[in-house]
C-alpha positions in Angstrom: 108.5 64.9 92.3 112.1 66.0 93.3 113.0 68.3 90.3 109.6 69.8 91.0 110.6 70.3 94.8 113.8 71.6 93.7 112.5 74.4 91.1 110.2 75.0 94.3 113.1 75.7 96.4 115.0 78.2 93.7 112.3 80.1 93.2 111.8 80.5 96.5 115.4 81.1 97.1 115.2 83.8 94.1 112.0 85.2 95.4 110.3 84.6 92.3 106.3 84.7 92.7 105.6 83.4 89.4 108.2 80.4 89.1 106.4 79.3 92.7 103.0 79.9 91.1 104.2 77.5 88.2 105.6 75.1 89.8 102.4 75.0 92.3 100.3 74.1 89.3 102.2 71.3 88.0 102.5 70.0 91.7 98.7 70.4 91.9 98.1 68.5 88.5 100.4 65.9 89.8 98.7 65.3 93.2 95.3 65.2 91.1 96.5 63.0 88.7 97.8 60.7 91.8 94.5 60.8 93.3 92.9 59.4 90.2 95.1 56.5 90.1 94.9 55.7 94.2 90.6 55.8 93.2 91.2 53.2 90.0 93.5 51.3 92.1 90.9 51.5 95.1 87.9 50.3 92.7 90.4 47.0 91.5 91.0 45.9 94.6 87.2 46.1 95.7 86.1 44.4 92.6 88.0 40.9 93.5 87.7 41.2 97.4 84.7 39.1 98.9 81.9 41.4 101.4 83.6 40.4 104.4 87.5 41.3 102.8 85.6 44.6 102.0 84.2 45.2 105.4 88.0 44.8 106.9 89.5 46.8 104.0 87.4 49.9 104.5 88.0 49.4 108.3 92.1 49.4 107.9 91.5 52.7 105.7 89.6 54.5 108.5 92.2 53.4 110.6 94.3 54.4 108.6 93.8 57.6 108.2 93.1 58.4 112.1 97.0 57.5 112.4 97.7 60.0 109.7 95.3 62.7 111.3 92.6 62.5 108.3 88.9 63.2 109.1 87.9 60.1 110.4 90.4 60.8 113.5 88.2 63.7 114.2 84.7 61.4 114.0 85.8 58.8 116.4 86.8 60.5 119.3 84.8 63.8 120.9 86.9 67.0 121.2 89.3 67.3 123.8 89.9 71.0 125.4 92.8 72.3 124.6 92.7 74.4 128.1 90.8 73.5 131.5 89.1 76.5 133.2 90.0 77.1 136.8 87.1 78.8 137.5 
């Protein structure tokens, strides 16, 4: 949340190890508690969509999250090299 991201910033600002520890726990408890939701949410929607809705929905999630770099980017396309050798 913002008030969180701004105690994050003073106590960074002030240096303060255990106000950033703090507030890094409540942001963690938050996230967690947001991925619970997205999994309810996730189970809804699945429960009313027919097999073939299904099939496309978990299709736009992979693609999904290969736009937003997750870990099906890296199962779809082999590794590229970062650096060609001249040898």
């Amino acid at each position: 949340s913002e008030a969180l991201r701004k105690q994050m910033g003073e106590a960074r600002k002030n240096y303060n190890k255990d106000a950033m520890k703090e507030v890094m726990a409540k942001m963690r408890k938050l996230r967690e508690g947001q991925g619970k939701a997205q999994g309810q949410l996730r189970e809804q929607i699945m429960g009313t969509l027919t097999d073939e809705q299904k099939k496309l929905f978990e299709k736009m999630n992979r693609r999904r999250g290969r736009m937003r770099g997750g870990a099906d980017m890296f199962r779809s396309r082999p590794a590229k090299p970062l650096v060609r050798c001249k040898c």
